[in-house]
Each structure stands twice: as structure tokens, then as C-alpha cells.
N, C-alpha and C positions, 0 to 999 in steps of 0.2 A: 974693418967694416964687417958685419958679423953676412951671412949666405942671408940672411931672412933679407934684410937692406940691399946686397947687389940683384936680387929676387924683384925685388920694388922698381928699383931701377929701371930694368929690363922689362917689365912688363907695364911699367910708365911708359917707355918710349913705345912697344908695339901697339899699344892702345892708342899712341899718337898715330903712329904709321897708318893703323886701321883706318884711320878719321873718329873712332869711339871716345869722341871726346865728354858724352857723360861718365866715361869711369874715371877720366884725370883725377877730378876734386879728391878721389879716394886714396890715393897716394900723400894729401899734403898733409901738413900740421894747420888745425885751425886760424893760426896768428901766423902763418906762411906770408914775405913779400917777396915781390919778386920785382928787382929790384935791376931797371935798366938804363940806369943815369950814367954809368962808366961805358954802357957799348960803344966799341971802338970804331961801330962803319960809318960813322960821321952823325950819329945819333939815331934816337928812334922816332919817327913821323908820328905814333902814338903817343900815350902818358908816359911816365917814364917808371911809375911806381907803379904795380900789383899786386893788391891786397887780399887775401885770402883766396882759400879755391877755386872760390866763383870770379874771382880778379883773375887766377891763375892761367883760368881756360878762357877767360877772355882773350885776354893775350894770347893764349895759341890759337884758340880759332881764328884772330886775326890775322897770325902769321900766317896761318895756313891759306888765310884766303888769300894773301898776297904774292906768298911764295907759290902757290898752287896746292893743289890736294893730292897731286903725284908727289910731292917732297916725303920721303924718308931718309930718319937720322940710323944712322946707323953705329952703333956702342964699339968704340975702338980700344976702350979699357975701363973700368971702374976703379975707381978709389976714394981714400978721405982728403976732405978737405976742409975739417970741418974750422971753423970759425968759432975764438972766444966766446962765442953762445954756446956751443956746440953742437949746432946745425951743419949739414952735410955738404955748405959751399957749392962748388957744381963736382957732382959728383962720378960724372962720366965725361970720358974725351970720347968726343963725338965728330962726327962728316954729315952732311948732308947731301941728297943726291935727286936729280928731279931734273923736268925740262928746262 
């Protein structure tokens, strides 16, 4: 994964942490899903597909409203993961931490 990419990463997630949730959509790919039919906490109370940017940051401002607005993830390594597309998979191992 070239520095420009772990660069993306990293300042996708502190743009979350911020709550600056209009800069997300700027990290995606237009045809971005995100795609949460496999989560493993017993599923997700929302849709389960999000569809480009604006799908994208749907979903996390929801998370965030649920989880609270103190929730930060914090980047415990980056890598590829990319997938037969080759798309970036999830490309940080991550923790979350919050009340």
C-alpha cells in the first residue's frame, strides 16, 4: 500500500474522531459500498448495504449517534486487503474507545 493510501487512512479516521463528518465522502471511490450483511454482533439494526459517499457517512453518523460522539477508533496498523476488485478491503486494524 503505497504512503499516499496509509495517508487516506489516517486522516479518514481522525476526520471521524473530529465528528467532521463532511470531509468522509472525500476519501471514497464514487461506486464505494459498504457493505454490512457479514457483521458479526448479531447484525446491524440499520440497512445493511451503503451506497456511495453520501451512503457512506450515513452510516457513520449513525454510528456515531448510537455509539456516542465520544467514540474514537483508533489505527492499530494498516494494510492491504484488497479484494479481486482491487479495492482496499478494510484496510486498518482498529479498537474503539468511548463511554
Amino acid at each position: 500500500m503505497s504512503q499516499e493510501n496509509v495517508e487516506l487512512i489516517h486522516g479518514f479516521y481522525e476526520a471521524y474522531n473530529r465528528g467532521d463528518m463532511h470531509r468522509l465522502p472525500e476519501v471514497f471511490d464514487p461506486e464505494v459500498v459498504w457493505n454490512l450483511s457479514t457483521f458479526t454482533a448479531g447484525g446491524w439494526p440499520g440497512q445493511e448495504v451503503y451506497l456511495g459517499p453520501d451512503g457512506v457517512t450515513a452510516f457513520l453518523t449513525e454510528w456515531r449517534s448510537i455509539f456516542g460522539q465520544d467514540t474514537v477508533v483508533q489505527i492499530e496498523k494498516v494494510h492491504r486487503r484488497g479484494g479481486a476488485d482491487g479495492g482496499l478491503g478494510d484496510p486498518a486494524q482498529w479498537a474503539t474507545t468511548g463511554p
